[in-house]
C-alpha positions as CSV (number, residue, x, y, z in Angstrom):
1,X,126.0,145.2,78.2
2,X,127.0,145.0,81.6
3,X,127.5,148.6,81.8
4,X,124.1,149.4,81.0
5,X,122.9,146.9,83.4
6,X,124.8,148.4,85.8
7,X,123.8,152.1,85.3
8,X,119.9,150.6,86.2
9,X,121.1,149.8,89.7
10,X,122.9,152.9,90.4
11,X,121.2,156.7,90.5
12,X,123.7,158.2,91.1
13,X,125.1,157.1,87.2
14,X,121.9,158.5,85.9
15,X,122.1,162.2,88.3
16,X,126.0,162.0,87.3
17,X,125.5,163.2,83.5
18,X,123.9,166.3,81.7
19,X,121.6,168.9,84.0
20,X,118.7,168.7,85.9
21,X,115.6,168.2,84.1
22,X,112.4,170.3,84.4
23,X,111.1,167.3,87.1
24,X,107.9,166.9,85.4
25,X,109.7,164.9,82.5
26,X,111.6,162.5,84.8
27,X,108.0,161.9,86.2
28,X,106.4,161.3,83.0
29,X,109.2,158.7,81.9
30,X,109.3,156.8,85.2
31,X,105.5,157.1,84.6
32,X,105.8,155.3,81.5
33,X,108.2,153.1,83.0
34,X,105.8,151.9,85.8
35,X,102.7,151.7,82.5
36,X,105.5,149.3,80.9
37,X,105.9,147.5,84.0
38,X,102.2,146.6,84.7
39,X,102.4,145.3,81.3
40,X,104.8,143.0,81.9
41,X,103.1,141.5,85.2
42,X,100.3,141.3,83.4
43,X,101.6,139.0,80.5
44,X,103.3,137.3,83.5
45,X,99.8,136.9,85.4
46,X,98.1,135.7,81.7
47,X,101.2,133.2,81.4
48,X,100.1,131.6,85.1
49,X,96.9,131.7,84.2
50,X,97.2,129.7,80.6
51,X,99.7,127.6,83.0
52,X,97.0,126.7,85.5
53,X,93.3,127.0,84.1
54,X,93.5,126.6,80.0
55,X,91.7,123.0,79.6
56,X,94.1,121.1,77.5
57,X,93.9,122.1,74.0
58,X,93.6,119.7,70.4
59,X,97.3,120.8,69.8
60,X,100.1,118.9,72.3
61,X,101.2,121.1,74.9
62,X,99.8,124.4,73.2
63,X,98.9,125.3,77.1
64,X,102.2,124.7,78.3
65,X,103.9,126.5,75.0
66,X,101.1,129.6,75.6
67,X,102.3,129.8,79.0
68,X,105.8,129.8,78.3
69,X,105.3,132.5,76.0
70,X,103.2,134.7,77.9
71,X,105.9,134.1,80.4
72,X,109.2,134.9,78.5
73,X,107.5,138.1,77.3
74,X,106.2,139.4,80.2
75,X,110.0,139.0,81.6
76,X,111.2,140.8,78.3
77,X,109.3,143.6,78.8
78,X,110.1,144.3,82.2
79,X,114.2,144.2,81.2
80,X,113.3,146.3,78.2
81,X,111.2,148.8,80.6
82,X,113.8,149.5,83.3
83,X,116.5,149.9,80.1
84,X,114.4,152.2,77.9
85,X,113.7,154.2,81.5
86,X,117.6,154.4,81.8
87,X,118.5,155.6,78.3
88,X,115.5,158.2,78.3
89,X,116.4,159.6,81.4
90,X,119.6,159.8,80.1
91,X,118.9,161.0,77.2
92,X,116.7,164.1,78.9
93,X,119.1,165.3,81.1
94,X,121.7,165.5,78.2
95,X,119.2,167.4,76.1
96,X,119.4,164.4,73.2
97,X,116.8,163.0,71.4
98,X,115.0,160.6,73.0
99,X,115.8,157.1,72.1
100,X,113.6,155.2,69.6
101,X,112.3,152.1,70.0
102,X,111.0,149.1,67.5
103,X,109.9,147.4,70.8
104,X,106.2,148.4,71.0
105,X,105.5,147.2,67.6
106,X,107.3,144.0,68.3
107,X,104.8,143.4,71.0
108,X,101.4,144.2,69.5
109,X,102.8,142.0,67.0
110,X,103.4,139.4,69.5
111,X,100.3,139.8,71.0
112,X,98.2,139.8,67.9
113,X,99.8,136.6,66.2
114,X,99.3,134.6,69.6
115,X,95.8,136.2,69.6
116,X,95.1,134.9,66.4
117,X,96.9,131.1,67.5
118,X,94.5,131.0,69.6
119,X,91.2,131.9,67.6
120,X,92.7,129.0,65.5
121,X,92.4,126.4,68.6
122,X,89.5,127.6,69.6
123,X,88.1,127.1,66.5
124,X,89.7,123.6,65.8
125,X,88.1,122.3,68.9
126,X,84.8,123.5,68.6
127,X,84.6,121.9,65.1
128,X,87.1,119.1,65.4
């Protein structure tokens, strides 16, 4: 673990293995990388805003618990984007298939099942 982490901090790790790359791959995956990113400030901008402007809800502390969430995934995605940017990069300069990834499913997953939470406590207030 810590010598992936490290390898994220350190170009030179990533320049040090396979060939150069045709550059206009390296820009597409730091492209995606930065697409990844946005989406993880975003879920961290949705968590602030549950946080701070959600009226309280009929469940206890489903704000608090929405934030959180939004929060903690947001974060997970911004680890997972500079990792995946890593091992691709990787991955392209040693001519290897590129590494596959269960992590976009997980999050429209995420995203749908708290999407659907909340239709549920929407609902439950406007009728309850």
């Amino acid at each position: 673990m810590w010598e992936a982490i490290r390898r994220w901090f350190d170009p030179r790790e990533v320049r040090s293995v396979g060939s150069r790359p045709d550059y206009r791959f390296s820009l597409a995956n730091e492209r995606t990388f930065l697409a990844w990113l946005r989406t993880g400030l975003a879920l961290i901008a949705g968590g602030l805003a549950a946080a701070q402007f959600l009226p309280s809800l009929p469940v206890a502390h489903l704000r608090e618990v929405i934030a959180i969430a939004l929060l903690l995934l947001g974060g997970a995605v911004a680890v997972r984007a500079v990792d995946h940017w890593a091992r691709t990069e990787r991955a392209i300069r040693l001519g290897e298939e590129l590494p596959a990834s269960r992590f976009p499913a997980v999050l429209a997953l995420s995203v749908a099942l708290g999407a659907l939470l909340l239709v549920v406590a929407v609902l439950a207030r406007a009728l309850g």
